[in-house]
C-alpha positions in Angstrom: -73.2 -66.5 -22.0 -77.0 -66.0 -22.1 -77.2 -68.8 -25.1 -75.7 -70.8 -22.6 -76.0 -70.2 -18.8 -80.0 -68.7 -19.3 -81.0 -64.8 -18.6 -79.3 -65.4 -15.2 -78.8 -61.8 -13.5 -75.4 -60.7 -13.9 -73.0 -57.8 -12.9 -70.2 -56.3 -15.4 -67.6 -54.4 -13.4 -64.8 -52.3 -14.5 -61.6 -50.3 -13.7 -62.8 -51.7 -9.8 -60.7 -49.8 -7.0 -60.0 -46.6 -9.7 -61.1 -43.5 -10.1 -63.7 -44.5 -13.2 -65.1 -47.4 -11.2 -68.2 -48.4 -13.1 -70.9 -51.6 -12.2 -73.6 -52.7 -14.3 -76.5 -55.1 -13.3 -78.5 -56.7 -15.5 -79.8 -59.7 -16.7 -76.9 -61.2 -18.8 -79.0 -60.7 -22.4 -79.8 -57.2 -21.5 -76.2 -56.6 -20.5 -74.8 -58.2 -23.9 -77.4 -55.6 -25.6 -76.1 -52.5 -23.1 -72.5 -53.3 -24.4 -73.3 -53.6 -28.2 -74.9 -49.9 -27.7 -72.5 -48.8 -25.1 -69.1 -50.3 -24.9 -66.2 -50.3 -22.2 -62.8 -50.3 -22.1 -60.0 -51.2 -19.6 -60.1 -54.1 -16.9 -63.4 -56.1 -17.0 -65.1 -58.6 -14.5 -68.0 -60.4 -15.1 -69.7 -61.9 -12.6 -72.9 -64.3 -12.7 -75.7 -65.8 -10.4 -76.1 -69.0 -9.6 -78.8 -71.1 -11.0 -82.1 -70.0 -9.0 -83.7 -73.2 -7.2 -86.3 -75.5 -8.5 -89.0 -75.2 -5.7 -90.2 -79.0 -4.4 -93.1 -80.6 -5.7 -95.8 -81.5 -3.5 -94.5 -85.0 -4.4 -91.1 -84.5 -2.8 -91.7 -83.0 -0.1 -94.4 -86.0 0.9 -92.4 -88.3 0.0 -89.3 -86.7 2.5 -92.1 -86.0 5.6 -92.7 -90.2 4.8 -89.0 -90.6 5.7 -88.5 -87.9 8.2 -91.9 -89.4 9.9 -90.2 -93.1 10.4 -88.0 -91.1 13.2 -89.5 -88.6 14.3 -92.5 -87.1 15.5 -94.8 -84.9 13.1 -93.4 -81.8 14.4 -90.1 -82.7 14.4 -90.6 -84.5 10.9 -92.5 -81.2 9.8 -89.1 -79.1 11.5 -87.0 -81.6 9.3 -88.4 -81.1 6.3 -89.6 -77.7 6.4 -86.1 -76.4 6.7 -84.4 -78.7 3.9 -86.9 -77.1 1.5 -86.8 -73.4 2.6 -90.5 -73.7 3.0 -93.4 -72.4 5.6 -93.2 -74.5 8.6 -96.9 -74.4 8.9 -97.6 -76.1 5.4 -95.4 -79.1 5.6 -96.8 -79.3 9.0 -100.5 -79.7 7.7 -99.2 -82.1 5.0 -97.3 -84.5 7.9 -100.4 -84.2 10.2 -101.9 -85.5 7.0 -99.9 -88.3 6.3 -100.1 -89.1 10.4 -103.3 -90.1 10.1 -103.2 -91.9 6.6 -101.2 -94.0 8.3 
């Protein structure tokens, strides 16, 4: 799984709702290593994490505050965008007051 999903962080659980209940969380290569050196029996789950975000290039994110600005105003564009990225309000605010005045 690591060879082809990535050292995603991962959780092996076993014999769940039983009396030998056991959960291990690791990143997926360290868990493949934990079971070579220590391996389980009984009922198994494996369960992985998603693929972690890219973060948005500076790039991006003008390029959406361009688009957003067409509508709206900078603090609504800034709103707009800020949330859709997951980032500081604040930043893409002084990158659309930016791109205000540009023109």
């Amino acid at each position: 799984m690591a060879a082809v999903l990535g050292n995603r962080p991962a959780a092996l659980c076993r014999e769940l709702t039983k009396k030998f209940e056991e959960v291990r969380r690791l990143p997926l290569s360290e868990l493949a290593t934990s079971l070579e050196e220590n391996p389980v029996k009984g009922e198994i789950v494996v369960l992985v994490d998603r693929v972690s975000e890219v973060a948005a290039s500076d790039g991006d994110i003008e390029s959406d505050l361009r688009a957003a600005l067409i509508d709206n105003s900078v603090k609504d564009a800034a709103a707009i965008v800020s949330e859709a990225h997951e980032m500081p309000r604040r930043k893409v605010y002084q990158m659309a007051l930016k791109l205000a005045k540009e023109g």
